[in-house]
ROSE-4610 file (N, C-alpha, C; in Angstrom, 1 decimal, always signed):
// ROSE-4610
residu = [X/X/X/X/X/X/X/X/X/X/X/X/X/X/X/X/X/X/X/X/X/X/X/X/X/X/X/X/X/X/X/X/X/X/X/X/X/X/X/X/X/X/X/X/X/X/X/X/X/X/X/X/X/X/X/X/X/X/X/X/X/X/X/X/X/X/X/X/X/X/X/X/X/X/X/X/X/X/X/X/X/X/X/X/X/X/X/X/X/X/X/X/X/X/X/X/X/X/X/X/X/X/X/X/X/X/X/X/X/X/X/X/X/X/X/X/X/X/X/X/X/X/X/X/X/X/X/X/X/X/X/X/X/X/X/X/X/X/X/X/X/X/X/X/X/X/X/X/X/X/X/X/X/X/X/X/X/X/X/X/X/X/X/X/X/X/X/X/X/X/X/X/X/X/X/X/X/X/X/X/X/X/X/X/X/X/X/X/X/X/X/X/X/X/X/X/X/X/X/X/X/X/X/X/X/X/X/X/X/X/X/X/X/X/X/X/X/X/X/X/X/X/X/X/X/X/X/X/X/X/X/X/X/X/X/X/X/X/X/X/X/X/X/X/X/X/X/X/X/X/X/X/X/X/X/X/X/X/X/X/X/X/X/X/X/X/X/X/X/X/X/X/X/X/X/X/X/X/X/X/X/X/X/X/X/X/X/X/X/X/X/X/X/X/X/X/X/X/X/X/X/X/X/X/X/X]
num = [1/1/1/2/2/2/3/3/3/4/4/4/5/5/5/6/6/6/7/7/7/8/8/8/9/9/9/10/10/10/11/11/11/12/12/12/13/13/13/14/14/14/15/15/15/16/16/16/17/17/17/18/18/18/19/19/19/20/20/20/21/21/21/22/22/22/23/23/23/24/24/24/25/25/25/26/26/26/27/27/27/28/28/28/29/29/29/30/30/30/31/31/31/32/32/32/33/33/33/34/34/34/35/35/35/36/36/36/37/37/37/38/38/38/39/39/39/40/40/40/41/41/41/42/42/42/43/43/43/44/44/44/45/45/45/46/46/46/47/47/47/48/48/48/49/49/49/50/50/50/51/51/51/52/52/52/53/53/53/54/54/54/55/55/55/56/56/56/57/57/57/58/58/58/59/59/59/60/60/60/61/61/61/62/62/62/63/63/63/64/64/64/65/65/65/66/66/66/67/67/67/68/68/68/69/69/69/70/70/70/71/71/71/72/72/72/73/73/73/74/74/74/75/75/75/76/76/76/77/77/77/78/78/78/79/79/79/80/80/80/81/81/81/82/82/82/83/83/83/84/84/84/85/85/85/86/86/86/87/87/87/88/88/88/89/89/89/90/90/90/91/91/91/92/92/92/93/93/93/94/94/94/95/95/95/96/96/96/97/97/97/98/98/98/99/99/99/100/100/100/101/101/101/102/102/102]
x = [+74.9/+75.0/+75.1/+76.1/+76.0/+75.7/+75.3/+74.7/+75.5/+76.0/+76.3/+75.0/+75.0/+74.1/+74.8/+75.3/+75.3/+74.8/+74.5/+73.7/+74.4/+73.4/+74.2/+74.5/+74.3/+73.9/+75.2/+76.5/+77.4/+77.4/+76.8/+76.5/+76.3/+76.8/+76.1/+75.7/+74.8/+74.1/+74.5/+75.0/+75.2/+74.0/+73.5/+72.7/+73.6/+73.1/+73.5/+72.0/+72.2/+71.3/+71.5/+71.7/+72.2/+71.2/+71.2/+70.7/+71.2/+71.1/+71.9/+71.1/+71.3/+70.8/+71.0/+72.1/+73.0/+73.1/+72.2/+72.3/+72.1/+72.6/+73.0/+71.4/+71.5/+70.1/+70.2/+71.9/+71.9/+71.2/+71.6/+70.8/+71.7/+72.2/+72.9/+72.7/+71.2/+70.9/+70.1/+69.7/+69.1/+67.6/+67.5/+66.0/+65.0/+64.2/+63.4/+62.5/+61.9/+61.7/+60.9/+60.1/+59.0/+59.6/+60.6/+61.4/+62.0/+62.8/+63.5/+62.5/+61.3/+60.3/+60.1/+59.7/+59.8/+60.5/+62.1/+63.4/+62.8/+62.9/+63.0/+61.6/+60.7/+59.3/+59.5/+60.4/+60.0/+61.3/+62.4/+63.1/+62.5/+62.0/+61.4/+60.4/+59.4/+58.2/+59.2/+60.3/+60.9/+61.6/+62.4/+62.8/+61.6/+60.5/+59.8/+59.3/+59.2/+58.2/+59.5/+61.0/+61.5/+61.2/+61.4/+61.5/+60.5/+58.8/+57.9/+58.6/+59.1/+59.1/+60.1/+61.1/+62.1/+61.2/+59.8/+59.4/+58.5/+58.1/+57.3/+58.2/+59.7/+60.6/+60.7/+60.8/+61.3/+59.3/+58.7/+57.7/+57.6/+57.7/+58.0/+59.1/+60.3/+61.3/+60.7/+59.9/+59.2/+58.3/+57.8/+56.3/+57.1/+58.5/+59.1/+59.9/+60.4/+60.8/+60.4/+59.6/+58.5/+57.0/+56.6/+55.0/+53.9/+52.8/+51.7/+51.9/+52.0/+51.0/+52.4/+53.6/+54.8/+54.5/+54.4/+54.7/+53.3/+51.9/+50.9/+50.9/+51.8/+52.0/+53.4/+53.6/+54.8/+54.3/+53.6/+52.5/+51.4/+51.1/+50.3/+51.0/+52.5/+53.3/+53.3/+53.9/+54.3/+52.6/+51.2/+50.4/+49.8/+50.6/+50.5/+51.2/+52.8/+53.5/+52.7/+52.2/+51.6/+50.5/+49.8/+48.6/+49.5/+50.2/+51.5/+51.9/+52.6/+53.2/+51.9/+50.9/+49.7/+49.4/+49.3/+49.2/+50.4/+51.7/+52.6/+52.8/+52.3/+52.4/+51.3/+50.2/+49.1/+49.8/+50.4/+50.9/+51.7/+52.4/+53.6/+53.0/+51.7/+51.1/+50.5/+50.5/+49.3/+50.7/+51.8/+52.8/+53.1/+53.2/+53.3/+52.8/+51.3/+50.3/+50.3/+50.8/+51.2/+52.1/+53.2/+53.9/+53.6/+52.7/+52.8/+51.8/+51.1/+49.5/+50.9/+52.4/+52.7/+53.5]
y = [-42.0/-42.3/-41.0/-41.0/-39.8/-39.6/-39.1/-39.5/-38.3/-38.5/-38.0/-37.6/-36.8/-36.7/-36.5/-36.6/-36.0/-35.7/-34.8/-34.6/-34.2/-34.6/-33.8/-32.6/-31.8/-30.1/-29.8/-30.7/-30.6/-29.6/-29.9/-29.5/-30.8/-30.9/-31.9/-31.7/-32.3/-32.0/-33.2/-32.9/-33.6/-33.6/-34.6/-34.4/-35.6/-35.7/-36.3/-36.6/-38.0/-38.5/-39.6/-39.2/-39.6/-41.0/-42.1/-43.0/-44.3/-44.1/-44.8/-45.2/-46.3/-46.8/-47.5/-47.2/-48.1/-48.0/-49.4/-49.2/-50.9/-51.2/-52.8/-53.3/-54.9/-55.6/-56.8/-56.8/-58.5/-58.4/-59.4/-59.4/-58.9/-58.6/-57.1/-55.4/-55.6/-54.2/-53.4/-54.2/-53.7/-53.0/-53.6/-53.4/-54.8/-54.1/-55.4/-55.2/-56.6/-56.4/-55.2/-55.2/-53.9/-52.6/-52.2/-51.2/-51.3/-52.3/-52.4/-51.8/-52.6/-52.8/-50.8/-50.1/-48.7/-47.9/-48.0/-47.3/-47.3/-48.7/-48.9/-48.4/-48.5/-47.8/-46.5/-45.9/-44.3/-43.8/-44.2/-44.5/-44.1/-45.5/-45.7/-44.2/-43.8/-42.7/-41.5/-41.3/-39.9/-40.1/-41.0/-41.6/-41.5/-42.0/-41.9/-40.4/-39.7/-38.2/-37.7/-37.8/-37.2/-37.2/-38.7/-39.0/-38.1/-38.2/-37.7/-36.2/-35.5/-34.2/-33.8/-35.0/-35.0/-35.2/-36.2/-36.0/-34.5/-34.0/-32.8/-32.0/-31.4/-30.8/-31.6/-32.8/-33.5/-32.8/-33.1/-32.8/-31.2/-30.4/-28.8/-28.7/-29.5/-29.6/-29.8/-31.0/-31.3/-30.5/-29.8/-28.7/-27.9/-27.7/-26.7/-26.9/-28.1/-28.2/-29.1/-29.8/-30.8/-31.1/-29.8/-29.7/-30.3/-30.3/-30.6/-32.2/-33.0/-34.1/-35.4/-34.9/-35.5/-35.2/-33.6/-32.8/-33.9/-34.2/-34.7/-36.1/-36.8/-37.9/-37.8/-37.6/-37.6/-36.6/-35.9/-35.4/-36.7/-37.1/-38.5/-39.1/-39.8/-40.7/-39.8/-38.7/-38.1/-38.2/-37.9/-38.2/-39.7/-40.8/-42.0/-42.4/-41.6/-41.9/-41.2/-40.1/-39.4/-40.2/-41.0/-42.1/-43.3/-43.8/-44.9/-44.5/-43.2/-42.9/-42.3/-42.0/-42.5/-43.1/-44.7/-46.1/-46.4/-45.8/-46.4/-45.6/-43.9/-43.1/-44.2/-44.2/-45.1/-46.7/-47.1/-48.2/-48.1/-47.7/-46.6/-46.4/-45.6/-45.2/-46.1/-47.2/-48.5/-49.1/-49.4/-50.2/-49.5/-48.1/-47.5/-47.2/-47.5/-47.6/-49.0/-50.0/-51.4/-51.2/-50.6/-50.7/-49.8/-48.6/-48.2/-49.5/-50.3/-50.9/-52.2/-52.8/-53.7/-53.2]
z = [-57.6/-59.0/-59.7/-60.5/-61.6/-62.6/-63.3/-65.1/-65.7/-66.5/-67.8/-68.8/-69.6/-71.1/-71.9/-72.8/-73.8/-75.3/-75.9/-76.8/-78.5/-79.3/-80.7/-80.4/-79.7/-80.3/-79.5/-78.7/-78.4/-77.0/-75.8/-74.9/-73.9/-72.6/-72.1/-70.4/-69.8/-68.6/-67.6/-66.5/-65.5/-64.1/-64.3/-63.1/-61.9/-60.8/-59.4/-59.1/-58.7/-58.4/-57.2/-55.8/-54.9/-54.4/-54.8/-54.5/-53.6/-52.6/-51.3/-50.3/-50.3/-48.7/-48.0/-46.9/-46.2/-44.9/-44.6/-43.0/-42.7/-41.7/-41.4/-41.0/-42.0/-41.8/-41.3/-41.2/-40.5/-38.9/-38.3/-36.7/-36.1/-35.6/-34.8/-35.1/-36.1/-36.7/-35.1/-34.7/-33.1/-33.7/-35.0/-35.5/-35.6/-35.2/-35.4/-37.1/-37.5/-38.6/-39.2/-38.0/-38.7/-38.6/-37.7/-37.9/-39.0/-39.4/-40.9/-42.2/-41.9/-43.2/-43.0/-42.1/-41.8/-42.4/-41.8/-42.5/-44.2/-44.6/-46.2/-46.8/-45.9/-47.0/-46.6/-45.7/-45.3/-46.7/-46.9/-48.1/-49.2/-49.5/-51.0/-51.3/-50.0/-50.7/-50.6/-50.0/-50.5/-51.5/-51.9/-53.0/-54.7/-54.5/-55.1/-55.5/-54.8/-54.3/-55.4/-54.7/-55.6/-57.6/-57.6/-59.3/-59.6/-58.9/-59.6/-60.1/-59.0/-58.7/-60.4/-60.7/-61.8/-62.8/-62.9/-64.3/-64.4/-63.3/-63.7/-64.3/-63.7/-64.7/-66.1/-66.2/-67.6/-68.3/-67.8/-68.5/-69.2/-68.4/-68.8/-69.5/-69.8/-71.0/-72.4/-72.1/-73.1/-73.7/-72.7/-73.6/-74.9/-74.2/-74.6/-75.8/-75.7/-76.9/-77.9/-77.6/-78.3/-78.3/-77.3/-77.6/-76.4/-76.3/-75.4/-75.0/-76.0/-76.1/-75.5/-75.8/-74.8/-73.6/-73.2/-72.3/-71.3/-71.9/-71.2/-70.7/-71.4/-71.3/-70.1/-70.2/-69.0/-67.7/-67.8/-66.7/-66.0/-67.0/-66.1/-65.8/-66.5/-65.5/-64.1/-64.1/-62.9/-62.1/-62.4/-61.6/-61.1/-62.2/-61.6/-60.6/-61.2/-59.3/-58.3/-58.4/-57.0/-56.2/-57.1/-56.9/-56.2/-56.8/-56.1/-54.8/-54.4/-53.2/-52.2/-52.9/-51.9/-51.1/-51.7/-52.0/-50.6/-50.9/-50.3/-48.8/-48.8/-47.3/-47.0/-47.1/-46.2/-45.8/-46.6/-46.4/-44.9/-45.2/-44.1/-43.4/-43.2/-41.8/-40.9/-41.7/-41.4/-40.9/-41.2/-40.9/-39.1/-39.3/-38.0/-37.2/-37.1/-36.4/-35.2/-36.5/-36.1/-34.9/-35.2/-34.2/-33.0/-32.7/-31.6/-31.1/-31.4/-31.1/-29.8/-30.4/-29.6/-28.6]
């Protein structure tokens, strides 16, 4: 996906934001489910790790041009995702533990 911005001040910022994930889930994927459920959570937490890593930049935009108290509030979003992707590596490790155990 690509984003556009554009702004009053007649400037505008292209970011890339490569969000894909394509790999076959019908029954001929030669995965079994918990390998599937794997692929997709190992996915989602780099997927995630990224965003956080985009609001800590969006947050430092903010100090800068709008002050502490945006800049703080979008620093806790970004440390509530870090507490999520926690939540979700343990999850992940617990899922793969499963599978060496069968």
């Amino acid at each position: 996906m690509h984003l556009e911005h554009d702004h009053e001040t007649e400037h505008a910022h292209s970011h890339d934001h490569a969000h894909t994930h394509n790999h076959d889930h019908g029954p001929d994927s030669g995965l079994t489910p918990e390998q599937e459920l794997q692929a997709l959570m190992t996915y989602l937490a780099s997927h995630n790790e990224s965003h956080t890593q985009e609001l800590r930049t969006l947050a430092e935009r903010l100090r800068t041009v709008c002050g502490e108290a945006l800049c703080a509030e979008v620093l806790a979003a970004a440390e509530d995702y870090d507490r999520g992707n926690v939540r979700l590596r343990a999850a992940l490790d617990a899922l793969q533990a499963r599978g060496k155990e069968d």
